[in-house]
C-alpha positions as a Markdown table, in Angstrom:
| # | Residue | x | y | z |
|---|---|---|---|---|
| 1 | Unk | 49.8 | -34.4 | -3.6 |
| 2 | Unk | 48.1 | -32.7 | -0.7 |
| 3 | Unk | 48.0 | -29.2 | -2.5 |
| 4 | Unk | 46.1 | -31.3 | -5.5 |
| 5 | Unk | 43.6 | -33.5 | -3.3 |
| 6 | Unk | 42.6 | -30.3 | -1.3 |
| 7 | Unk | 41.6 | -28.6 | -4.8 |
| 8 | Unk | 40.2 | -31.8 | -5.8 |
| 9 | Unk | 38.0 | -31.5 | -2.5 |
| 10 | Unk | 37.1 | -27.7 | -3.3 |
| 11 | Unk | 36.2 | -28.9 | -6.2 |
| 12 | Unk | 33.7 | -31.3 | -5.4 |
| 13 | Unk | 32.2 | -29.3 | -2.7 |
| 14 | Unk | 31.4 | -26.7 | -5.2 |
| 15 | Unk | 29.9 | -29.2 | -8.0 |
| 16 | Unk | 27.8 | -30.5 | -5.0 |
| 17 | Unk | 26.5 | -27.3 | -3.8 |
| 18 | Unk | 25.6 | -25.7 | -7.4 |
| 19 | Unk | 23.8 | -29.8 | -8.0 |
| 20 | Unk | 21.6 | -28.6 | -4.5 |
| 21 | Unk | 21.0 | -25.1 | -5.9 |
| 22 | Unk | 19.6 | -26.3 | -9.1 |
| 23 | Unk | 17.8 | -28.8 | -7.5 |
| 24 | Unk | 16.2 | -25.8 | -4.9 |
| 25 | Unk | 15.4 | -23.5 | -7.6 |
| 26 | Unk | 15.0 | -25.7 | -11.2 |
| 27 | Unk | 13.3 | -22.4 | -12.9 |
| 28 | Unk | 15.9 | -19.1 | -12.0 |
| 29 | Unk | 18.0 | -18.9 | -14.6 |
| 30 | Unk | 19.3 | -15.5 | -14.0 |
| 31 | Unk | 22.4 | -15.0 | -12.4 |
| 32 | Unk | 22.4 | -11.5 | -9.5 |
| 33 | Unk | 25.0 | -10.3 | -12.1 |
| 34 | Unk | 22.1 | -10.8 | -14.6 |
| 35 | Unk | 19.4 | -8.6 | -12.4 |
| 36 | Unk | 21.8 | -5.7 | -11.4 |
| 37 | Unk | 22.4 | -5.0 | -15.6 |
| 38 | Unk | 18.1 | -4.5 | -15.2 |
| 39 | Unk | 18.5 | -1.9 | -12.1 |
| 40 | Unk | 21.3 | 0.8 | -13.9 |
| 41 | Unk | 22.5 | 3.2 | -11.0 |
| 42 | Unk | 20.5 | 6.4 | -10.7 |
| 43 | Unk | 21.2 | 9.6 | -12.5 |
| 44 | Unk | 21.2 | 12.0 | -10.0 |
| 45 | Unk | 22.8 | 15.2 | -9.2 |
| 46 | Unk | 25.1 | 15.3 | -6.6 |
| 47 | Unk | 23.5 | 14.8 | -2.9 |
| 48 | Unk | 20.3 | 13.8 | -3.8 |
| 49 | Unk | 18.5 | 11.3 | -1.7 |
| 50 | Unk | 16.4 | 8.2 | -2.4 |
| 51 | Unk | 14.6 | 7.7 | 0.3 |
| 52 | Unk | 11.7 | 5.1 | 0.9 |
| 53 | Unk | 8.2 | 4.5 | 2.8 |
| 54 | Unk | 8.0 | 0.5 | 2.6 |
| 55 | Unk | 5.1 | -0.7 | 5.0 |
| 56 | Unk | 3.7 | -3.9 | 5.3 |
| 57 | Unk | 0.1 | -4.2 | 4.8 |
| 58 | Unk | -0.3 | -6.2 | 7.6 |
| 59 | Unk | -1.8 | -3.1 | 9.4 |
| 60 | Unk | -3.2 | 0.1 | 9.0 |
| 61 | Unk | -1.3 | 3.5 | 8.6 |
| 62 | Unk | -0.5 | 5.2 | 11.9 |
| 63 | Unk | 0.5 | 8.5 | 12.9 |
| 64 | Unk | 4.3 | 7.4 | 13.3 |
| 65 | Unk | 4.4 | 5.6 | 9.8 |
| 66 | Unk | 3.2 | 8.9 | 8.3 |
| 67 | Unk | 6.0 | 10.8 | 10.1 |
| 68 | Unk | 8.2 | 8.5 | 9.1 |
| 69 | Unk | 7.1 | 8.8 | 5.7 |
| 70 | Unk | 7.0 | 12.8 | 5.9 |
| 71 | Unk | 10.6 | 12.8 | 6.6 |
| 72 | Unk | 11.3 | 10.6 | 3.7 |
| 73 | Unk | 10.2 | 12.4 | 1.3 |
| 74 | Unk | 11.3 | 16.4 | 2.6 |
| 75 | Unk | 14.6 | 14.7 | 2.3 |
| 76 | Unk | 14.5 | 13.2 | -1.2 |
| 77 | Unk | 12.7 | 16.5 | -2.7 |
| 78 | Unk | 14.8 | 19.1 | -1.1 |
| 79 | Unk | 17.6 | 17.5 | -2.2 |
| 80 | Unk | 16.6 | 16.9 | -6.0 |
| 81 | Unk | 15.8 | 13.0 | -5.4 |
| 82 | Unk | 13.4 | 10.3 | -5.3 |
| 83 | Unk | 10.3 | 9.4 | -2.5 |
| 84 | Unk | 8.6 | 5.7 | -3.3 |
| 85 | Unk | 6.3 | 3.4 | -2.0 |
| 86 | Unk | 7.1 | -0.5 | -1.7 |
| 87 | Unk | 4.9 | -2.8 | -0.7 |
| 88 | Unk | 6.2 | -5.0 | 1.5 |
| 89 | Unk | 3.5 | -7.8 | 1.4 |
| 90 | Unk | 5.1 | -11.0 | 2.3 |
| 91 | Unk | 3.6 | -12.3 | 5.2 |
| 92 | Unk | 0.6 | -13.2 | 3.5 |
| 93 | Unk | -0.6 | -15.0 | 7.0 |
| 94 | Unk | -1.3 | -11.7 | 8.6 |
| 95 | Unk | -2.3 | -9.1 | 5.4 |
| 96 | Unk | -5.2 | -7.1 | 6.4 |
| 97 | Unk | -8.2 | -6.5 | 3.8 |
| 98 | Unk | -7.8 | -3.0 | 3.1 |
| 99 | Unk | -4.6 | -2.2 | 4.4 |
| 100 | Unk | -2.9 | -1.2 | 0.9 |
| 101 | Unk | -6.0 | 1.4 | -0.3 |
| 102 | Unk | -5.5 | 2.9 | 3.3 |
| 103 | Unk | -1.4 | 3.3 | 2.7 |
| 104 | Unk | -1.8 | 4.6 | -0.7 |
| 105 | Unk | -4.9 | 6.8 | -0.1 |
| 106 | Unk | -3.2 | 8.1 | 3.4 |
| 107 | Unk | -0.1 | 9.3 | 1.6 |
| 108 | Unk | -2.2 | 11.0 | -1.1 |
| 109 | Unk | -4.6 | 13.2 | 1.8 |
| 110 | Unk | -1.6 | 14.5 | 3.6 |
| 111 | Unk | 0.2 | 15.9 | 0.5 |
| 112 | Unk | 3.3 | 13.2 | 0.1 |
| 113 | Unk | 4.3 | 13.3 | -3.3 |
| 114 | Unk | 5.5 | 9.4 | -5.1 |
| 115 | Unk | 7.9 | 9.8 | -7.2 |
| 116 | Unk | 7.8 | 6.0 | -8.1 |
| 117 | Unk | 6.3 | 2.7 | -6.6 |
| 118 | Unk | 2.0 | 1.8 | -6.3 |
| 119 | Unk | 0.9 | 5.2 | -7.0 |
| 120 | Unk | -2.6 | 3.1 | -6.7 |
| 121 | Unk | -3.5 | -0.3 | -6.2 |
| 122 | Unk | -2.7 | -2.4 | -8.7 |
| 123 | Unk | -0.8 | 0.9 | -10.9 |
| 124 | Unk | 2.6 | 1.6 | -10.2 |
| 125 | Unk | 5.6 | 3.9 | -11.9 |
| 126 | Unk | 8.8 | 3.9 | -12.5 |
| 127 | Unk | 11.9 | 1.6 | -13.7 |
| 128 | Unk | 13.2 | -0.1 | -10.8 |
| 129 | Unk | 10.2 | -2.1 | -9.9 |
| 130 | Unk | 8.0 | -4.5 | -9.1 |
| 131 | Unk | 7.5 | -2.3 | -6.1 |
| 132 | Unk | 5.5 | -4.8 | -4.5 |
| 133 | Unk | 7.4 | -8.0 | -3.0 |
| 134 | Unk | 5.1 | -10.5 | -4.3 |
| 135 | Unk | 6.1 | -10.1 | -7.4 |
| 136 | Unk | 9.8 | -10.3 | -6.9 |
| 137 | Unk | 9.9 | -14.2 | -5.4 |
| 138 | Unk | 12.5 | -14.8 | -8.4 |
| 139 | Unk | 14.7 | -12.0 | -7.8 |
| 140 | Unk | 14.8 | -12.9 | -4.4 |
| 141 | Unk | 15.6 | -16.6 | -5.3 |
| 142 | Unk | 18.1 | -15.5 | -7.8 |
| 143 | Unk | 20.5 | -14.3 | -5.1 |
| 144 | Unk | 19.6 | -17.2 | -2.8 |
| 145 | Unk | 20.8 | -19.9 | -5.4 |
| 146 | Unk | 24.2 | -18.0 | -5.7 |
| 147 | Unk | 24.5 | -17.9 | -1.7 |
| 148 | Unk | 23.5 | -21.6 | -1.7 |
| 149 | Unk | 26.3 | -22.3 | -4.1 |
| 150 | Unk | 28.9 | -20.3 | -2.7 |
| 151 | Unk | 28.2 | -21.7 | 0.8 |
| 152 | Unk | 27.0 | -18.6 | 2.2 |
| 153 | Unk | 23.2 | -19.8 | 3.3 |
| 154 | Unk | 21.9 | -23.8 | 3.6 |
| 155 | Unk | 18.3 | -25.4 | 3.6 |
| 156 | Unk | 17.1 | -26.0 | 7.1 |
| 157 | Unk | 13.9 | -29.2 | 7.2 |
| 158 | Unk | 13.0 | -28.9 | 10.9 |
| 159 | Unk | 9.4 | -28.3 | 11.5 |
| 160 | Unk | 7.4 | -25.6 | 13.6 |
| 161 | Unk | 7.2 | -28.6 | 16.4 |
| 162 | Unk | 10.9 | -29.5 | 16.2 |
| 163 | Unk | 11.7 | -25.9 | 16.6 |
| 164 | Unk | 9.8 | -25.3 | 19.4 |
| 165 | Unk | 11.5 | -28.5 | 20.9 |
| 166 | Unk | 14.7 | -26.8 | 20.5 |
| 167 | Unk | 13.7 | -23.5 | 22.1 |
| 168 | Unk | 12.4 | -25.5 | 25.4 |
| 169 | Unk | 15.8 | -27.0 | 25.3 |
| 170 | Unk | 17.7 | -24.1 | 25.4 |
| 171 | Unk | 15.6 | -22.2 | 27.8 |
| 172 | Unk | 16.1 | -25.5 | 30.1 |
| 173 | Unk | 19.8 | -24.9 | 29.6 |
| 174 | Unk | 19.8 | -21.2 | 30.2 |
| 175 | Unk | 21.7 | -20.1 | 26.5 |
| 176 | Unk | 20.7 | -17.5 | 24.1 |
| 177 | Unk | 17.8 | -18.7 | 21.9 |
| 178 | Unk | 17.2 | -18.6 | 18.2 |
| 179 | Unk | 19.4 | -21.5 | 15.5 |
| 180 | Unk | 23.1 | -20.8 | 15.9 |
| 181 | Unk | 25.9 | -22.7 | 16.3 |
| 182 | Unk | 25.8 | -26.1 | 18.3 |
| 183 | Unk | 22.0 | -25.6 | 18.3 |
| 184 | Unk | 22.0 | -25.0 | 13.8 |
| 185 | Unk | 20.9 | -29.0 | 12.8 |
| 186 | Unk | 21.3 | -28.7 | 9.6 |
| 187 | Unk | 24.3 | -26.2 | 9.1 |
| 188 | Unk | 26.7 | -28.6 | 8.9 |
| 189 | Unk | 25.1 | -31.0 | 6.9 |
| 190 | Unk | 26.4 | -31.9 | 3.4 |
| 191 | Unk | 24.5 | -31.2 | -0.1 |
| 192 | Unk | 23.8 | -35.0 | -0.4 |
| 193 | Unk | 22.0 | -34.7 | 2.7 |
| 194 | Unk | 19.6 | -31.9 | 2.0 |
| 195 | Unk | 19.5 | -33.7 | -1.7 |
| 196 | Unk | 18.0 | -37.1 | -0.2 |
| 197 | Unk | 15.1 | -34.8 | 1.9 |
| 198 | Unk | 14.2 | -33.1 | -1.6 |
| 199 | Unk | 14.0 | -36.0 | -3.1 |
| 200 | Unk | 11.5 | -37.3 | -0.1 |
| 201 | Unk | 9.3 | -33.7 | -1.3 |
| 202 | Unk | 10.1 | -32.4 | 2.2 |
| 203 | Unk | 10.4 | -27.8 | 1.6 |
| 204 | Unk | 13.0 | -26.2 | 3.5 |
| 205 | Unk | 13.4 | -23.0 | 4.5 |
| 206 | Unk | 17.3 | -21.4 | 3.6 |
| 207 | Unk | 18.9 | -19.8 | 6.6 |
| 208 | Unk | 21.7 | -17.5 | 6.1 |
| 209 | Unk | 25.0 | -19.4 | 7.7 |
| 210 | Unk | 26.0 | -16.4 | 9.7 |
| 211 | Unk | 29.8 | -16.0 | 11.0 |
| 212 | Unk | 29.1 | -13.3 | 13.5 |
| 213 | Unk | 30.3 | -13.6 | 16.6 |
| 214 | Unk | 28.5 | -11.9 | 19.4 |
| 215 | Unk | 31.3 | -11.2 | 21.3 |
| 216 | Unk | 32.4 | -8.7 | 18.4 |
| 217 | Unk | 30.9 | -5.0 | 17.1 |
| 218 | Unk | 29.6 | -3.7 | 14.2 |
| 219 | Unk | 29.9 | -0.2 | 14.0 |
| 220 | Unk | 27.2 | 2.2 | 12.1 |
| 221 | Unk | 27.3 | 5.4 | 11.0 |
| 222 | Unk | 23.5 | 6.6 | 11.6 |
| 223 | Unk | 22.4 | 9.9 | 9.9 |
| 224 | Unk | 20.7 | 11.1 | 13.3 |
| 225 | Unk | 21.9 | 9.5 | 16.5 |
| 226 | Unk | 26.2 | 9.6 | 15.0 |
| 227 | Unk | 28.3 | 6.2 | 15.7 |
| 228 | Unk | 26.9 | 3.1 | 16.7 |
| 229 | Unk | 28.7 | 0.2 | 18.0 |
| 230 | Unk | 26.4 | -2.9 | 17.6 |
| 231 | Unk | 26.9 | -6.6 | 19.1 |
| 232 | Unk | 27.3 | -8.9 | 15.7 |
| 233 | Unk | 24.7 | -11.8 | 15.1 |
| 234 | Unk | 25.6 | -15.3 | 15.2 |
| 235 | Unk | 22.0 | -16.6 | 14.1 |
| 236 | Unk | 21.5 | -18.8 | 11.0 |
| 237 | Unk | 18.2 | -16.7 | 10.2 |
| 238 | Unk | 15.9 | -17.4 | 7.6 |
| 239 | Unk | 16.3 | -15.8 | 4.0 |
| 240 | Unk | 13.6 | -17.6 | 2.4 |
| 241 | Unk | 10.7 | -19.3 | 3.3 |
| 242 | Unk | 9.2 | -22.9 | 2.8 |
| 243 | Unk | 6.8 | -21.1 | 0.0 |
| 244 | Unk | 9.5 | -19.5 | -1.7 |
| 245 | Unk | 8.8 | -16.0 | -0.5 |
| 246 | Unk | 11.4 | -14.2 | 1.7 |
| 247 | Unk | 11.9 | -13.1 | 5.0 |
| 248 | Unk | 12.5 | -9.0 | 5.9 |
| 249 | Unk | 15.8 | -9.8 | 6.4 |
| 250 | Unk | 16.5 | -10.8 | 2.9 |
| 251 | Unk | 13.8 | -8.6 | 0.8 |
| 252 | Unk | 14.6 | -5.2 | 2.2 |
| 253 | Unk | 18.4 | -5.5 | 1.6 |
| 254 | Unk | 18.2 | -6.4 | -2.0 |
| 255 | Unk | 15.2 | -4.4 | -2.9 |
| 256 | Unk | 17.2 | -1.2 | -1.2 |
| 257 | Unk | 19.8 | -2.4 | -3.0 |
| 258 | Unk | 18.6 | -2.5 | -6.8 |
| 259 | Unk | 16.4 | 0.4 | -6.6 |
| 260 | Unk | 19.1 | 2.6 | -5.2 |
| 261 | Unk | 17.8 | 3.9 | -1.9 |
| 262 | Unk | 20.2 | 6.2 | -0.4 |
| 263 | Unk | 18.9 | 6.9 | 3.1 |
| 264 | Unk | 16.6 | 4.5 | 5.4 |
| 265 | Unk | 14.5 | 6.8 | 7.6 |
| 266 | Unk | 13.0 | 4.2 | 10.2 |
| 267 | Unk | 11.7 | 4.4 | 14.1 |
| 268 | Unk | 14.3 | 4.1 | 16.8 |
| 269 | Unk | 12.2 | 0.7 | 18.1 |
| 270 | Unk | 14.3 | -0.6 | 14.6 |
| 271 | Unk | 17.6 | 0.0 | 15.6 |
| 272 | Unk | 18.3 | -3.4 | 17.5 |
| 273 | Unk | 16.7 | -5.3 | 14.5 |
């Protein structure tokens, strides 16, 4: 009887979370399974990189984003594979006029070849895009719904002020910032919960329910600097936004993801990120 009302509860768990995801994303239909049939592997010889350049244009192109993106793409040519451009242009807040003509035209004066992505503004080429975020909000959502549903990442209600409440609590009691654990509101609470605040028209944002534990490693194989032992994260960070549009955390991973990148060339000030 036990064995039976412990399926009976898995059961219900699982019919309330997939009632929440529908009723956080009422128009994606497709399923992640659905969008990886869209985004074949690559047909590439053997050892040949795909390698991106995948600036924000929140700023204009500086001497270390162009080395960065000169690295890029010696690898992917020299070893038979593919150099794009995505436009990573999420944060809408602090987009600078001008910043993507800069990017693009930069790229073009100092002789780095695109193989794919926004060849110009508003043209791109290839088959693995949208290469500009934007325009991949239901992508993005698609594999949100299925973590929602599997349990794997919860809607979150607090606002900016409540936030910042919890911060000056935490600095007053001397622990690690950020939403984690004790200090993760609405981690714990149930789908009928979050349900009832929808209902009210109050927009989350959907944090990742992390099971890192700080006191463990992660260990990296980087092309350059060799193994890397790395403390795991414990934060409940945010995937996607009140607005619908991801966070960097979420974009890059499934955009790298579908469009087959191979190698991430990036500035050692990334590392602890």
């Amino acid at each position: 009887m036990c064995y039976y009302n412990d399926i009976m509860a898995l059961d219900n768990n699982l019919l309330a979370r997939q009632k929440l995801a529908a009723a956080l994303f009422p128009k994606i239909e497709e399923s992640p399974q659905m969008i990886e049939a869209r985004y074949p592997r690559r047909q590439l010889k053997l050892g040949a990189m795909v390698t991106r350049i995948a600036p924000s244009p929140t700023g204009f192109m500086h001497l270390g984003g162009l080395y960065t993106a000169l690295i890029s793409e010696r690898l992917a040519h020299q070893s038979g594979g593919v150099f794009f451009l995505r436009i990573e242009d999420t944060d809408r807040k602090r987009e600078v006029p001008g910043a993507l003509e800069l990017i693009i035209n930069s790229l073009t004066h100092f002789g780095l070849k695109l193989d794919e992505g926004e060849i110009a503004v508003g043209q791109e080429t290839g088959a693995y895009g949208p290469y500009k975020q934007s325009k991949r909000a239901s992508i993005y959502q698609a594999f949100v719904k299925q973590l929602i549903v599997t349990g794997q990442a919860y809607p979150a209600f607090e606002t900016v002020e409540e936030l910042e409440e919890l911060t000056k609590k935490q600095e007053a009691s001397k622990v690690a910032p950020g939403y984690y654990g004790p200090w993760a509101y609405w981690r714990d609470k149930t789908p009928a919960e979050a349900l009832a605040m929808l209902d009210q028209g109050f927009k989350p944002v959907i944090r990742w329910r992390s099971n890192g534990d700080p006191e463990h490693q992660v260990i990296v194989n980087d092309m350059f600097k060799g193994r890397l032992a790395l403390r795991e994260s414990n934060q409940d960070i945010v995937l996607l936004k009140s607005n619908g549009l991801p966070t960097y955390h979420l974009a890059h991973v499934i955009d790298d993801h579908l469009m087959g990148t191979t190698q991430v060339i990036r500035g050692d000030e990334w590392l602890s990120s």
